[in-house]
N, C-alpha and C positions, 0 to 999 in steps of 0.2 A: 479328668472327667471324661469318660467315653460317650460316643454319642447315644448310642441304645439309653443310658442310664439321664442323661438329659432329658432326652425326649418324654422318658418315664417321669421323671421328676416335673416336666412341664404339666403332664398329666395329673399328677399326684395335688400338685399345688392349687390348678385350676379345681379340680373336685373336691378341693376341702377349702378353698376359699367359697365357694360357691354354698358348702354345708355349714361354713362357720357364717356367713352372711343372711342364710334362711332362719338358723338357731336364734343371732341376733334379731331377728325380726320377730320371727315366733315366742319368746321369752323377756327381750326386754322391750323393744320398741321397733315401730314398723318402718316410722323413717331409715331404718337399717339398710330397707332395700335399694334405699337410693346410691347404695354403694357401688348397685348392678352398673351405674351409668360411666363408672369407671372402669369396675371390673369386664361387665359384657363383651366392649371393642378389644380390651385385651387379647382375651380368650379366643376373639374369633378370630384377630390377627395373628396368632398361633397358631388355631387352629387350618387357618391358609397357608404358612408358612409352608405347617408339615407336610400338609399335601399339594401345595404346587411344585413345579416340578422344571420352570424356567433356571432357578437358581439356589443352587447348591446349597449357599454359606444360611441360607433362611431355612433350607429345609432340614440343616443338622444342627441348627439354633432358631427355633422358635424366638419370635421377638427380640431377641439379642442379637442376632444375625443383621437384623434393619440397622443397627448403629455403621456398620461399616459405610452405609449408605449416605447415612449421616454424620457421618466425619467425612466422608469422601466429597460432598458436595459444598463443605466447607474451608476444605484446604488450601485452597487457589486465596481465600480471602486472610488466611492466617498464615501463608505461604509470604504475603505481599505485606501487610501490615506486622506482621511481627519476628520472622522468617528472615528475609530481605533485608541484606543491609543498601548503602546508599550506592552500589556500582554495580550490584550484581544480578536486580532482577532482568527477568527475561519479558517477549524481546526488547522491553524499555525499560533500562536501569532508574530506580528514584532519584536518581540525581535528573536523568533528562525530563523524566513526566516533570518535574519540578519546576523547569526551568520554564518550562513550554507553559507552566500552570502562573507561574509568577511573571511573564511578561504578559500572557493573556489578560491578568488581574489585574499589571501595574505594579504592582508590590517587590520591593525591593528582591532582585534578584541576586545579589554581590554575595560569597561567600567568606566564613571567616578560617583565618589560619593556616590557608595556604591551602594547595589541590590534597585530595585525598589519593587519587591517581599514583601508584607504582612507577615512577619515569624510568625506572631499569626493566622493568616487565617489558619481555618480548610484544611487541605491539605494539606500543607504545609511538604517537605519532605528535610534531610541532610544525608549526610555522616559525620560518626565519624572520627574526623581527629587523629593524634598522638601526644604526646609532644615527639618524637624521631623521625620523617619520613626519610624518606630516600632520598637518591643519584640518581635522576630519569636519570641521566646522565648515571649509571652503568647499570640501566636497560635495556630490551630486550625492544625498541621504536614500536615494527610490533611482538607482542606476536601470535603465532597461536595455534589451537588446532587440533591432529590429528583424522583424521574421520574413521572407519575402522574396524568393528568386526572381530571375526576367520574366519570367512567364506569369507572374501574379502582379494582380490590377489592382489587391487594395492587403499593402503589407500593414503587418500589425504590431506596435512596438511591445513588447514580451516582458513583463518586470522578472528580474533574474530568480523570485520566487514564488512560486505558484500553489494553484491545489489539485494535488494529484487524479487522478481516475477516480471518482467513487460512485455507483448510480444509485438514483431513487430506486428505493427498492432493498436496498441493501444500508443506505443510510435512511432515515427518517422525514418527513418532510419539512420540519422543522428545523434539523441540521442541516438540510438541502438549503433552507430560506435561510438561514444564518450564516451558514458561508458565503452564500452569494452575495448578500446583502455588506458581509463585512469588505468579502473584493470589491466592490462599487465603490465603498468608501475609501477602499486600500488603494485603487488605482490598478489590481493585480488580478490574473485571469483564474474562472474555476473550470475542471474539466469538468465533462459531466458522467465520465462513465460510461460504460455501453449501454447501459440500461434508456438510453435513449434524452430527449428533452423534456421534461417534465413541465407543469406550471411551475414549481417549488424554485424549477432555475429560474426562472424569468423574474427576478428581483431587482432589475438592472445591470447586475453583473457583466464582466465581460467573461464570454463562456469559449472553451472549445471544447467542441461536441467531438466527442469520441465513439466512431460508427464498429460493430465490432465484427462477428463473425453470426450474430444473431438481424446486423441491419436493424437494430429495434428503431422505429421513427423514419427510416424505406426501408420497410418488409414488404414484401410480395405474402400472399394469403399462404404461398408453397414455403417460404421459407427466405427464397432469393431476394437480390437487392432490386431494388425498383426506383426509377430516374423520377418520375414524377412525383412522387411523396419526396426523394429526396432533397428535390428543388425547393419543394413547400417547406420544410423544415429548415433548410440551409438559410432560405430569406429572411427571416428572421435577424434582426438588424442587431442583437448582443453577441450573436455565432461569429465571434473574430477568425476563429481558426477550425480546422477539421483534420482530428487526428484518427489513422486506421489504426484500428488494432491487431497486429498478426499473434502478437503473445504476451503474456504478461509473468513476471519475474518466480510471483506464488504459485502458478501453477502453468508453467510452459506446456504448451502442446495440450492443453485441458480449455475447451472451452468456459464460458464463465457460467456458474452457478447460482439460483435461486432460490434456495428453498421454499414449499411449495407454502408451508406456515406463514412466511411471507408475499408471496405471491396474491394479493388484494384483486379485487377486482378492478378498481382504481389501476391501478401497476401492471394489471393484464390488458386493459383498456390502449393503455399509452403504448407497449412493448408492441400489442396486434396478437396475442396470446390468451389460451383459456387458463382461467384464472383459479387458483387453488391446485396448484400441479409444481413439480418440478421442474424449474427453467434453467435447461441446460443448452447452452450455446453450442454449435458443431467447435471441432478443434479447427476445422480448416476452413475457407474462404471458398464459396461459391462462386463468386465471380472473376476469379482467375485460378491459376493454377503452376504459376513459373513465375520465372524473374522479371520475364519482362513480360509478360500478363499485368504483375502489378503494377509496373511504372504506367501501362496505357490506363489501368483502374485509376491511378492518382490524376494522369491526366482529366480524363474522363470526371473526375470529383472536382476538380478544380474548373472545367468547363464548363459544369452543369449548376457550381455557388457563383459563378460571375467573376469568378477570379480570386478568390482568397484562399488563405496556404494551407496547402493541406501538405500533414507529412505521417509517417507511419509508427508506431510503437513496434517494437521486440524487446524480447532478453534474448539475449545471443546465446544461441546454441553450436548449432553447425556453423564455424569459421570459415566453411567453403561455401557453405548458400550467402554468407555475406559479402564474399567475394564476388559473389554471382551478380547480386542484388548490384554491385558498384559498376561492375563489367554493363549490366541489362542498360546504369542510367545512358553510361558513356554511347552504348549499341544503339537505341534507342533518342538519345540525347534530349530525354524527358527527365527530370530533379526534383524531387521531394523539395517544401520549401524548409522542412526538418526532420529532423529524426529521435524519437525519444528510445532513449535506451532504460530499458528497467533492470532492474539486478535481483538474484535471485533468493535473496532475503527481506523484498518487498511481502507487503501486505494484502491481505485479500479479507472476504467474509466467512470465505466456506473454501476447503481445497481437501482434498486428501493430502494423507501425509505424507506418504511418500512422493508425491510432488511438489507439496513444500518444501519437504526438508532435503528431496534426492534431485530434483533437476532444475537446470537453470543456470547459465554462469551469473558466479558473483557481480554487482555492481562495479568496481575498480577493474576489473579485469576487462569485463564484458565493454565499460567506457573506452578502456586505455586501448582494447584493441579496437573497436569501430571507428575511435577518433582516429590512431592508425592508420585504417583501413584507408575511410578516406581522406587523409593527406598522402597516402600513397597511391590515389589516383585523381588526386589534385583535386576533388569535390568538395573540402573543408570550407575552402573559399567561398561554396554558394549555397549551402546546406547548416543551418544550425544545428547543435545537436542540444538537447535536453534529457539530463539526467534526473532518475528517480530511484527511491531504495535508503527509506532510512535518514534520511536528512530534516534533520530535528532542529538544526545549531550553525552560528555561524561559521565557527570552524568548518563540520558538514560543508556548506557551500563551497568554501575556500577550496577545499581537498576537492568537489568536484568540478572545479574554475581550472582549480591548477592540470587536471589532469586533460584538459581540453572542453569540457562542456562551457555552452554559452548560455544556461541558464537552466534550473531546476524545480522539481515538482517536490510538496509534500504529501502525504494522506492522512499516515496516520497521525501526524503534529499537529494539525488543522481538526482531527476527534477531538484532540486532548483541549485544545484550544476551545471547543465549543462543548465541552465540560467529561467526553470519555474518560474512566480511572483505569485503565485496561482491565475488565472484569474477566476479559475472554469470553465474551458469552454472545459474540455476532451472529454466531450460526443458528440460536438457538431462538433469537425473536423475543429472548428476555433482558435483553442490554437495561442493567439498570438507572442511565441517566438518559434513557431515550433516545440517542443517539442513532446506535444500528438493530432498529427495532419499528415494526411499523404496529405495535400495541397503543392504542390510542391514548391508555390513560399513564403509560409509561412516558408517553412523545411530551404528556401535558405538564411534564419537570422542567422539559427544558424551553427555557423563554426566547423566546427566536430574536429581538430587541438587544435583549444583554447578549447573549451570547456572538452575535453579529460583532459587537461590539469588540469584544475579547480575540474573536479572530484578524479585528483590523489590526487592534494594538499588537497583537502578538507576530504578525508579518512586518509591522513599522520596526520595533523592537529588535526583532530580529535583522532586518535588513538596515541598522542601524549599529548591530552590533558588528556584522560583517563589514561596512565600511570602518568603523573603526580597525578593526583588524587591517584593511590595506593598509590606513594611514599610518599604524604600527609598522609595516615595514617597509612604507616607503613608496609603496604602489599606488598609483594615481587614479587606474582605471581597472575594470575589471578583466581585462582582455590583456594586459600584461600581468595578471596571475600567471605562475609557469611550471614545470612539474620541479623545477628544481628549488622552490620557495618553503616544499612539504619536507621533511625529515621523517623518516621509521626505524625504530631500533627492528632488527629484525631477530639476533641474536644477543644473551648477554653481550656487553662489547664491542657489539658490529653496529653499525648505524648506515643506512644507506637512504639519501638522496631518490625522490619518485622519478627520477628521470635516470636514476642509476636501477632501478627495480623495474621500470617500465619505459624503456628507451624510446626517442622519439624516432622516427624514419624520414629520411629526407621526401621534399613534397614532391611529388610527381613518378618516384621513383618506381611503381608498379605499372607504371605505361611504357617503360623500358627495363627489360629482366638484366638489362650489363649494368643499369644503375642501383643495384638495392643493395644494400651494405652485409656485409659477409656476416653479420649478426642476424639477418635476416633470411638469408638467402634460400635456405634448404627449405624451410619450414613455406614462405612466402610461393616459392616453384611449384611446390607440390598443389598449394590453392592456385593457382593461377592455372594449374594445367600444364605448366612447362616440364616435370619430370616427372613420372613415376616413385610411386611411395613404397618404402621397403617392403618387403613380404614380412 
């Protein structure tokens, strides 16, 4: 069918439906015309089709051209529910929302008839169990680790699972109240995101406020940070800890995002921001500008809360600015009292794509070399590090224990947890279970009570299931997790050891260039500044 003879036919139809509907009226019955109330929006839907002039597939198919539209906006849901088997959806397979959904519930999580999982598929990754495990009954069920260099007045014990960056504004306020409310009851910290502190946090929770590149909560009216708002805000007796944010995984080197459909005035109030606008954070930090700019900013952070720990987020980019960054602590001899590394398959609201999907190093990578880094200028020892990027499971944890983190962040497990189905629809202010969505009669699904709820159980559960896994192989405590506990097939056939994929480096050995192991040597000089890099 060519399109001239469509468009005629559109025509052809509308004028004799319209003549066979008058006939009806005029000869049998007038109620005929009530046909118009069907007919008319047709017609005129066509009749706009042909002559708008945005899109193509409507204007060389009157009314038939809208179904594309309409398939199109349905596919994500039949993509997921009938499409999708149990490993393959994206970014979270139904096997993991599942698990995340069944410990949140209570409900028997165990599966039957053995993994569905490929164990010869490249990728393929275990834990070495024991022929001795242990008593997970005897063990410590809520393990944490303390956070706190010498220079901090009041350290903060850290449960090894947490809730990642997410701000009001981007999540709900009711999923803001329901996390927080389930960490009170969990024992376990929630961040808050850059978006600043909100009432929604103040549930009791223990909170670490995450200050970003916007300062939302010390803003300055120009943009900059400002010490005395920050003091006021920092006081606040739930603010355990204070994390900078230099990058984050989703969108490195992109400040962070608001759209402006969500941007409230409520949410512009708290940020220092006119409200109904797009809020986009600068990509860089105003109040430094180097490496060791920023260690005297964390001093400076840490002097102005009274002493509790403040450390920085990135996803590792440039391997030479983190060398910098380890060089400025030593030059300087001011220390983060952590460092959260994000990876670069973490989660966001809103990002472009190609910064989602093109920059960023990976989580494993990005961990295994700042854990690296600093054991090879001896700062492991004073510096926690915390991992985030996808850590749904207790294995998750395991794999980033073993690889040197002393304790990790969730985001998106703690959505699913307080009822997200992954609809995909964060950017858009129509999240169907009210979650990331600040639509007031959408927020009104979800119940801030249960769902508290479900986030407790589902951190207990989960932090229940990781110690049983130590006690499976034998490990007592979390800090004797080690990289050679994990196994990866990498190729049919080949199976290698995380400590044989991502070697460890002797401690201290970047503070003398005769000590760094021939494995290292070329790659490590070239960051340090001691050789020239090939042309």
């Amino acid at each position: 069918m060519t399109i001239p003879n469509l468009r005629l036919k559109f025509y052809v139809v509308s004028i004799l439906s319209i003549a066979m509907v008058l006939l009806l009226a005029q000869f049998y019955t007038p109620k005929a015309l009530w046909a118009f109330a069907v007919l008319a929006p047709l017609i005129l839907m066509g009749l706009y089709d042909v002559f708008q002039k945005e899109h193509a597939i409507r204007r060389n198919y009157p009314i038939l051209g809208r179904l594309r539209y309409v398939m199109e906006s349905f596919r994500p849901a039949i993509q997921q529910y009938f499409v999708e088997n149990d490993l393959n959806g994206k970014p979270f397979s139904r096997r993991r929302r599942s698990l995340v959904y069944q410990r949140a519930k209570e409900v028997n999580e165990n599966v039957p008839f053995g993994t569905q999982i490929d164990v010869y598929e490249e990728g393929y990754e275990w834990m070495v169990h024991s022929a001795y495990p242990l008593d997970p009954s005897k063990m410590n069920r809520h393990p944490k680790v303390r956070v706190g260099g010498t220079d901090c007045q009041h350290p903060y014990d850290l449960s090894l699972y947490n809730i990642s960056a997410m701000s009001y504004g981007s999540l709900s306020a009711n999923a803001v109240m329901a996390m927080n409310k389930g960490a009170k009851k969990g024992g376990f910290a929630h961040n808050t995101g850059e978006g600043g502190v909100s009432p929604y946090h103040k549930q009791g929770g223990d909170l670490i406020w995450q200050l970003g590149t916007g300062y939302f909560g010390a803003r300055a009216e120009d943009g900059s940070f400002d010490a005395e708002k920050y003091k006021k805000t920092v006081a606040y007796e739930s603010i355990k800890m204070i994390e900078l944010k230099l990058s984050q995984g989703a969108k490195p080197g992109k400040g962070g995002i608001l759209p402006a459909i969500k941007n409230s005035k409520e949410i512009a109030k708290i940020r220092g921001v006119e409200p109904h606008q797009d809020v986009i954070s600068p990509a860089y930090h105003k109040a430094f500008s180097s490496p060791e700019g920023l260690m005297h900013f964390i001093k400076k952070l840490r002097d102005l809360s009274g002493g509790k720990p403040v450390g920085f987020k990135l996803c590792i980019g440039s391997e030479q600015e983190f060398y910098d960054m380890c060089k400025a602590m030593i030059k300087t001899n001011i220390y983060p009292d952590f460092i959260t590394i994000d990876g670069g398959e973490g989660g966001t609201g809103a990002a472009p794509v190609e910064f989602s999907d093109s920059l960023g190093m990976p989580m494993k990578e990005g961990l295994s070399f700042a854990i690296d880094t600093l054991r090879g200028f001896n700062l492991k020892k004073d510096i926690r590090v915390i991992a985030a990027g996808r850590i749904t499971s207790a294995f998750d944890m395991v794999k980033v224990l073993a690889m040197g983190a002393d304790a990790c962040y969730s985001a998106r497990a703690m959505m699913m947890a307080v009822g997200c189905i992954q609809a995909l629809e964060c950017h858009s202010n129509q999240c169907p279970t009210g979650v990331a969505t600040q639509d007031k009669e959408l927020m009104k699904g979800l119940h801030v009570d249960d769902k508290s709820e479900r986030v407790y159980h589902f951190h207990k559960k989960t932090l229940y299931a990781f110690v049983d896994m130590m006690a499976a192989a034998g490990i007592a405590e979390p800090a004797k997790i080690k990289r050679k506990h994990i196994f990866r097939r990498t190729t049919v056939g080949l199976v290698r050891r995380y400590d044989q994929l991502y070697p460890n480096i002797p401690v201290g050995c970047c503070l003398n260039t005769e000590e760094i192991p021939d494995l290292f040597k070329r790659e490590m000089l070239m960051l340090l500044g001691d050789t020239e890099e090939d042309e």
